[in-house]
GUKE-468000 format. One record per residue (C-alpha): x, y, z; residue number from 0; residue in one letter. Coordinates in Angstrom, 2 decimals, m for minus. Each point is the difference from the previous one (the first is absolute). Layout:
<rs>
> east / north / up / num / residuo
> X / Y / Z / NUM / A;
...
</rs>
This chain:
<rs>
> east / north / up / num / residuo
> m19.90 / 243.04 / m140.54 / 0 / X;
> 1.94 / 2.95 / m1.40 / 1 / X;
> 3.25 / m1.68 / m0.61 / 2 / X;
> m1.62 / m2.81 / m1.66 / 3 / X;
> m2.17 / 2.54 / m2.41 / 4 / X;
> 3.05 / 1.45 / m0.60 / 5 / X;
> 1.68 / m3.15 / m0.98 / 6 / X;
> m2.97 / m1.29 / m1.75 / 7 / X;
> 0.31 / 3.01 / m2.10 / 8 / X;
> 3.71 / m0.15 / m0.84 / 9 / X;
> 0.06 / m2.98 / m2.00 / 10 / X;
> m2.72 / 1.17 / m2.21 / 11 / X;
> 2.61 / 2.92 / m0.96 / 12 / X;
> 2.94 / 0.45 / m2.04 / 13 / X;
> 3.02 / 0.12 / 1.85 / 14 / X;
> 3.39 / 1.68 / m0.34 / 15 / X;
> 3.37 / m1.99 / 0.76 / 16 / X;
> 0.68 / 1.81 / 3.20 / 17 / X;
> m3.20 / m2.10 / 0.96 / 18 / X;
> 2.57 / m3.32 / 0.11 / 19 / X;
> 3.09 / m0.65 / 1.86 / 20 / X;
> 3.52 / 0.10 / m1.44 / 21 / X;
> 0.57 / m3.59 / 0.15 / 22 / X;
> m1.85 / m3.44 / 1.71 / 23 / X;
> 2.56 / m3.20 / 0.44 / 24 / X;
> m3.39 / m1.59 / m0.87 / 25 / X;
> m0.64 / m2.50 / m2.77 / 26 / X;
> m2.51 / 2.51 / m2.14 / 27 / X;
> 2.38 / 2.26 / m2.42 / 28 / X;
> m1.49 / 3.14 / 1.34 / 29 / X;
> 3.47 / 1.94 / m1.08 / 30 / X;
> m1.14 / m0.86 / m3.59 / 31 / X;
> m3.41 / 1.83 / m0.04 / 32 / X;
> m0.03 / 2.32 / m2.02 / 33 / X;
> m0.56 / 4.07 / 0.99 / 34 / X;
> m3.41 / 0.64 / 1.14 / 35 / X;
> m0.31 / 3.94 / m0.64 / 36 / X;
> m1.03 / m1.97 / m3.42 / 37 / X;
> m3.24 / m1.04 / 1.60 / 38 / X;
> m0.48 / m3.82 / 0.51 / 39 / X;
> m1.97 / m0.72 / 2.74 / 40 / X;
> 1.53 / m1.70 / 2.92 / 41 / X;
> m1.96 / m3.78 / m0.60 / 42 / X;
> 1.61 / m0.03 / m3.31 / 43 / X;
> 3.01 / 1.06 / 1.35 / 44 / X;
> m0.09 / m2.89 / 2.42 / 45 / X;
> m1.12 / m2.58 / m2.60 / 46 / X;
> 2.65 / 1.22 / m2.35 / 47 / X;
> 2.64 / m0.64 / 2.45 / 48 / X;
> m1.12 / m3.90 / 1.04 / 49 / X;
> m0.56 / m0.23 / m3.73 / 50 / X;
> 3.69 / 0.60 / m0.33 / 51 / X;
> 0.38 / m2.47 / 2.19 / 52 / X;
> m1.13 / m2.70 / m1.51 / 53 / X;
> 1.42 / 1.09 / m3.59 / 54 / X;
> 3.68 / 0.17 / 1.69 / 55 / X;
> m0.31 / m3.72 / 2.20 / 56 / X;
> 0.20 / 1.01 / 3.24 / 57 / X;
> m3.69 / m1.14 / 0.06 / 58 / X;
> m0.16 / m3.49 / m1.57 / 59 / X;
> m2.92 / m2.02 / m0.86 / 60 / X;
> m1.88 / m1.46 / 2.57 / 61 / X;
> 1.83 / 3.05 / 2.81 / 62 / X;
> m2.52 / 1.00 / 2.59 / 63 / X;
> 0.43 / 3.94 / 0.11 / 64 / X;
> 0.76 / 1.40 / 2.82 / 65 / X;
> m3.44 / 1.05 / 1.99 / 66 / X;
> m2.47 / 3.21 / m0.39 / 67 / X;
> 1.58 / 1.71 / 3.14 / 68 / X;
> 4.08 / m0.44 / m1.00 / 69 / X;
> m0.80 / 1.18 / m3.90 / 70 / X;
> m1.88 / 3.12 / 2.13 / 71 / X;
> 2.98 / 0.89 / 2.49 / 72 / X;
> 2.38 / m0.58 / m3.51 / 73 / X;
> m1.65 / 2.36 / m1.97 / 74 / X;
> m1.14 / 2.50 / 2.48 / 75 / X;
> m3.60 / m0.65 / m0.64 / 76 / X;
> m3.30 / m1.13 / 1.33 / 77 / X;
> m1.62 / m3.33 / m0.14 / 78 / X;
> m2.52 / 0.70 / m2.55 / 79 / X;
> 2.41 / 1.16 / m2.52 / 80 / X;
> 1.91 / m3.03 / 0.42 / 81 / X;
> m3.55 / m1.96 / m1.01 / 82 / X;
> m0.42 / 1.81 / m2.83 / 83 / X;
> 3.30 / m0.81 / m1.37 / 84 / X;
> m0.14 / m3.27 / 0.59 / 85 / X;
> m3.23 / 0.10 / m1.44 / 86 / X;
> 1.32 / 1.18 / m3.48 / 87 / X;
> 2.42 / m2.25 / 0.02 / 88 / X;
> m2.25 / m2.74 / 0.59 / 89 / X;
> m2.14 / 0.99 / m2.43 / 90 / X;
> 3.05 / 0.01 / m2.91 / 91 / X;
> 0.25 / m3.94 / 1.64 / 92 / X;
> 3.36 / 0.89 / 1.65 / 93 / X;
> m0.68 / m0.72 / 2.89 / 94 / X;
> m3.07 / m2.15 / 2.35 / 95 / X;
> m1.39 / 0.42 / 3.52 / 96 / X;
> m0.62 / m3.33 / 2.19 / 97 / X;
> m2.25 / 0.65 / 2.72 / 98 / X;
> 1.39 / m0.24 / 3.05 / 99 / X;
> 3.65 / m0.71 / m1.11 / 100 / X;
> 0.99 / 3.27 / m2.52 / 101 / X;
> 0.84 / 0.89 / m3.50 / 102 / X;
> 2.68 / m1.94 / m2.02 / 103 / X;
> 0.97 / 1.03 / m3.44 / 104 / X;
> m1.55 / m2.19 / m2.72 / 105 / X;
> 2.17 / m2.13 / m2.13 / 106 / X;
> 0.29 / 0.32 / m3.99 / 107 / X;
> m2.99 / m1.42 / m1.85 / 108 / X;
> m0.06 / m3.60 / m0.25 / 109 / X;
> 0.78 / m1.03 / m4.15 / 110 / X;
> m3.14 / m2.65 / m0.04 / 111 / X;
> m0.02 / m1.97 / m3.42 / 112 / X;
> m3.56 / m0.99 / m1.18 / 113 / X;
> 0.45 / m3.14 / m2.03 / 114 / X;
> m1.11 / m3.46 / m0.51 / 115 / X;
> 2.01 / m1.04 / 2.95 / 116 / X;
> m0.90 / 2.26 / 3.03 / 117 / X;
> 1.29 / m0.49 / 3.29 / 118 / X;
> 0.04 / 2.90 / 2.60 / 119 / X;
> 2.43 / m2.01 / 2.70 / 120 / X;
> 2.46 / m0.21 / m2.86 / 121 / X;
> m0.62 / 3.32 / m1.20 / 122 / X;
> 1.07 / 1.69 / 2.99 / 123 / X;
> 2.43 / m2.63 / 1.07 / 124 / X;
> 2.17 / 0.88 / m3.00 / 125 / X;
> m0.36 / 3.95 / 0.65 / 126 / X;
> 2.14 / m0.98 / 2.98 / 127 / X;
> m3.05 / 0.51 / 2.55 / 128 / X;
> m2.30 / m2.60 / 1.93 / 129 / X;
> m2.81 / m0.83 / m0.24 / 130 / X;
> m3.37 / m0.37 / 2.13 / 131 / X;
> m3.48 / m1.10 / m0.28 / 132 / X;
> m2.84 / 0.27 / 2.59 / 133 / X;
> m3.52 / m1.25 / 0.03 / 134 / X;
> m2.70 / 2.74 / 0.27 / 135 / X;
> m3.00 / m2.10 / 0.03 / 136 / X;
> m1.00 / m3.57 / m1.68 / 137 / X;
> m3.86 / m0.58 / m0.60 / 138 / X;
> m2.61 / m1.95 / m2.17 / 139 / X;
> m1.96 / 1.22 / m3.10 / 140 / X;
> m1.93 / m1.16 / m2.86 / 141 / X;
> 1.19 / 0.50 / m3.03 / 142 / X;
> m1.51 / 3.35 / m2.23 / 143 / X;
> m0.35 / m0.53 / m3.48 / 144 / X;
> 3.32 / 1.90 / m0.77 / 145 / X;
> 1.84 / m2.00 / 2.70 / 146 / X;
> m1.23 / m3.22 / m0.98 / 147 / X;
> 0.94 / 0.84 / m4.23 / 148 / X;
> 3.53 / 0.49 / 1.36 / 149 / X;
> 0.53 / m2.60 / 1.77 / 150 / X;
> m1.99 / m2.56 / m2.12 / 151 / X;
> m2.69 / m0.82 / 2.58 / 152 / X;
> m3.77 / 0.09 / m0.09 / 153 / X;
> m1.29 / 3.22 / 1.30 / 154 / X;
> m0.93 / m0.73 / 3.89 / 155 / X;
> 3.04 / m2.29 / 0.43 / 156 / X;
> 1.73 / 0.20 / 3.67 / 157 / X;
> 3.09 / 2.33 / m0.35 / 158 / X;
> 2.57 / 0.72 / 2.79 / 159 / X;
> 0.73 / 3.43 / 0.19 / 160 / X;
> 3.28 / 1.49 / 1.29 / 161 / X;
> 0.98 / 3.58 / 0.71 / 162 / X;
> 3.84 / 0.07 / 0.52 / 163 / X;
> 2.70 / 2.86 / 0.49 / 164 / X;
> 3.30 / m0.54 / m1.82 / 165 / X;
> 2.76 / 1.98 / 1.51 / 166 / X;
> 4.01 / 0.84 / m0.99 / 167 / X;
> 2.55 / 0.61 / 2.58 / 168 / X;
> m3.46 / 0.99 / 2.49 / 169 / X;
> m1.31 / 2.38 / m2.26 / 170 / X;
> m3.41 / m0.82 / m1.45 / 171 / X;
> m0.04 / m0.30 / m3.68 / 172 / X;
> m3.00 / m1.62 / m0.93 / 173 / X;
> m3.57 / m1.81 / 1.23 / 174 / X;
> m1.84 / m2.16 / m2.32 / 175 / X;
> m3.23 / m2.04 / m0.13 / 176 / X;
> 0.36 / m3.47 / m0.83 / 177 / X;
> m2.80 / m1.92 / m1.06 / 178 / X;
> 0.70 / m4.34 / m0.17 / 179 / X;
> m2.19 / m2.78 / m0.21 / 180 / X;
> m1.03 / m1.21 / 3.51 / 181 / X;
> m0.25 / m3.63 / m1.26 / 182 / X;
> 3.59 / m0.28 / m1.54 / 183 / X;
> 1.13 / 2.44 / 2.58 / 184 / X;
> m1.32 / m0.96 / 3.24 / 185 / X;
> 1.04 / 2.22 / 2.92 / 186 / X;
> 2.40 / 2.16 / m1.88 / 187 / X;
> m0.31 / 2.89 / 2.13 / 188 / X;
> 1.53 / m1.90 / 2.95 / 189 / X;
> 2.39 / m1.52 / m2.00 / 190 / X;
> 1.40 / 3.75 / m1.24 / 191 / X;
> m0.05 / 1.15 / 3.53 / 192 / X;
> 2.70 / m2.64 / 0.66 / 193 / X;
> 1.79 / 0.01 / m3.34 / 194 / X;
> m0.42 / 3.74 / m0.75 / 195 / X;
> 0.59 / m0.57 / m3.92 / 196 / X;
> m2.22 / m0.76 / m2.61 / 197 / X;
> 2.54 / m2.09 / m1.63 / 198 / X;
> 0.10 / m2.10 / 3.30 / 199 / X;
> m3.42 / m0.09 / 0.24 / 200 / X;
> m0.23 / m1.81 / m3.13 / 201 / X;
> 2.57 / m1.91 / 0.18 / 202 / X;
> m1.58 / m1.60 / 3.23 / 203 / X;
> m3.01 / m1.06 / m2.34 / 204 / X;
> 2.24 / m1.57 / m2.56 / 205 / X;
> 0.87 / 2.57 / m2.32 / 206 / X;
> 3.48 / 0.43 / m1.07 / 207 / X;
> m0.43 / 2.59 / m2.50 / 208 / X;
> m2.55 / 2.45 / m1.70 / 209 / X;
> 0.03 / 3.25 / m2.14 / 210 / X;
> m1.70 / 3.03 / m0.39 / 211 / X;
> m2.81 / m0.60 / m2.73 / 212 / X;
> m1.17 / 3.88 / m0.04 / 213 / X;
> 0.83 / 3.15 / 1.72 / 214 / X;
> m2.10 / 3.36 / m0.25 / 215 / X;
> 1.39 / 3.06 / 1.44 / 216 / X;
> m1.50 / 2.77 / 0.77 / 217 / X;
> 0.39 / 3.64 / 2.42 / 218 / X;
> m2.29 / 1.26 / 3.22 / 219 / X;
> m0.04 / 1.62 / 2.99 / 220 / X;
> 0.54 / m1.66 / 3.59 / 221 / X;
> m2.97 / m0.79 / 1.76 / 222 / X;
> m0.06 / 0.51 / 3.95 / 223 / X;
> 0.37 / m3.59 / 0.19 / 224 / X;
> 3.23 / m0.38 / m1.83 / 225 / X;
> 1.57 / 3.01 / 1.12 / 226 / X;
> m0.15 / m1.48 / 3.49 / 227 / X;
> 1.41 / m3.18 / m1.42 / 228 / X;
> 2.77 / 1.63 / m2.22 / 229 / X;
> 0.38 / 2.97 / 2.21 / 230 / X;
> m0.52 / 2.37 / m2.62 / 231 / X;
> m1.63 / 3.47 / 0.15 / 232 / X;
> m3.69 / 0.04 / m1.03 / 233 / X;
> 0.49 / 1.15 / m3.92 / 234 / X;
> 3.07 / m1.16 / m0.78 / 235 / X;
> m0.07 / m2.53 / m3.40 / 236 / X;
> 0.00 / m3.86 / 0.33 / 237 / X;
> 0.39 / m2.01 / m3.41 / 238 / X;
> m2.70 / m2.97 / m0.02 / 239 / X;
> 1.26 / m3.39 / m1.67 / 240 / X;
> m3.20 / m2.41 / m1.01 / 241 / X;
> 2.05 / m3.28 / m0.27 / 242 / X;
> m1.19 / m4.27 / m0.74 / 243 / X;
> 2.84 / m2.31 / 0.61 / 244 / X;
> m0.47 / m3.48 / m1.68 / 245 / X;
> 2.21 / m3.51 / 0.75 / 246 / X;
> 2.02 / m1.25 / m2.83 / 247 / X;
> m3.15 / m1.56 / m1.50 / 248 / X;
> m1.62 / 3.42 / m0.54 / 249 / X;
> m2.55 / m0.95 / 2.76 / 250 / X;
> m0.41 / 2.96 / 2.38 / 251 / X;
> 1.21 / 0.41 / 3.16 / 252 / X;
> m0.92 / 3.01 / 1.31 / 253 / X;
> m1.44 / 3.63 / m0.78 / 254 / X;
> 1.71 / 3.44 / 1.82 / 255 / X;
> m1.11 / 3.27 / 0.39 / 256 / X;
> 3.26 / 1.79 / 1.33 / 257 / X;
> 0.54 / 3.81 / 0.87 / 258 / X;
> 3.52 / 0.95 / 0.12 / 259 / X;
> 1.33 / 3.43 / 1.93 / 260 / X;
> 1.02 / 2.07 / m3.58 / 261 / X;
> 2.85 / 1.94 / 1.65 / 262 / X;
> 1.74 / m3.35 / 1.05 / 263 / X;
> 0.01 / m1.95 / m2.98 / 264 / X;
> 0.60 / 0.22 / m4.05 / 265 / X;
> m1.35 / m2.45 / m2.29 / 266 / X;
> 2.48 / m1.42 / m2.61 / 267 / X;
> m2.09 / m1.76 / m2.96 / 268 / X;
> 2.64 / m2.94 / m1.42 / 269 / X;
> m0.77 / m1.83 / m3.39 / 270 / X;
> 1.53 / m3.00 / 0.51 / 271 / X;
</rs>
């Protein structure tokens, strides 16, 4: 109980460099921190150094960091100093926790054009990453008033709704809430657990193109729902896109709600 008060208390404390070894054959760059007699507090000390890191390469994109205990015996530190780096860090969206598996350093924002064409498989196929889709939940609801203007139904019409996670290289970039007509769209939600793309989806139902007819974007906070989903911290940003989609006619297809993770992402508007 003493030792651990003790230890409990030393992180909380500026530290002097005679606090750290002369030299770890580890991968953090602990012989780069700088002197500590300046006062930086060990947690930044350790997030400074895995920050380092992942600025130099020897952490890539995607690299599962070594665990809690290793960084710990590396820097000569406890535990909860360790979390509160990787906290930070997490927090600056370098870095993301899995439950149950560890923390891997978070890849560059994903460049995602909003034009009249949007596709997110393509998208983040041509940033050189793959991409996922998996069904959250597929239900039944009559249309509201606002629902049914988009989508040119009468009000009280049967829609299909969808709530879907779209993911890049496993790391969660987006859920929306997709709204189609359950006549012209009969079973969709089964049919996007098998084909996990929209585009597939409505390609299955005979259509071979479509466009984006309007796009609204606008800023929020994560609920506790979506930070589940997107494994994000409750209060970090997410950037809402109210889309329509119509076919080639102009006839719509389908309406989207869609909250994408803000640290993970940057919108590029194109003209053309």
């Amino acid at each position: 109980m003493i030792l651990d008060n003790l230890i409990t208390k030393r992180h909380d404390c500026f530290v002097t460099k005679d606090d750290f070894s002369d030299g770890f054959s580890r991968p953090f760059d602990t012989m780069s921190l700088q002197d500590t007699a300046s006062g930086v507090a060990l947690w930044r000390q350790v997030a400074d150094g895995i920050e380092r890191g992942i600025a130099d390469g020897r952490f890539a994109a995607g690299d599962r960091l070594p665990g809690e205990t290793e960084i710990a015996e590396t820097y000569r530190v406890n535990r909860h100093t360790v979390r509160r780096a990787l906290a930070t860090l997490a927090g600056r969206g370098l870095v993301r926790a899995e439950r149950g598996s560890g923390t891997y350093v978070e890849a560059p924002r994903l460049a995602y054009p909003l034009r009249s064409r949007t596709r997110f498989s393509e998208i983040v196929g041509a940033g050189g990453r793959e991409p996922d889709g998996r069904l959250i939940d597929a239900s039944q609801e009559l249309a509201s008033r606002e629902l049914a203007r988009l989508l040119g139904l009468k009000t009280g019409a049967p829609l299909i709704r969808i709530e879907a996670l779209r993911l890049a290289d496993r790391t969660p970039i987006c859920v929306g809430t997709i709204w189609l007509a359950a006549e012209r769209f009969p079973d969709a939600g089964r049919i996007y657990e098998r084909m996990r793309s929209m585009t597939k989806l409505l390609a299955h139902y005979g259509v071979r193109d479509y466009r984006r007819a309007s796009t609204r974007v606008t800023a929020a906070i994560v609920d506790a729902t979506d930070a589940a989903r997107l494994d994000l911290a409750l209060g970090r940003p997410v950037l809402v896109v109210d889309s329509t989609d119509v076919d080639p006619e102009g006839t719509p297809l389908l309406t989207k709600h869609t909250r994408f993770a803000a640290e993970r992402v940057e919108f590029v508007v194109e003209n053309s």
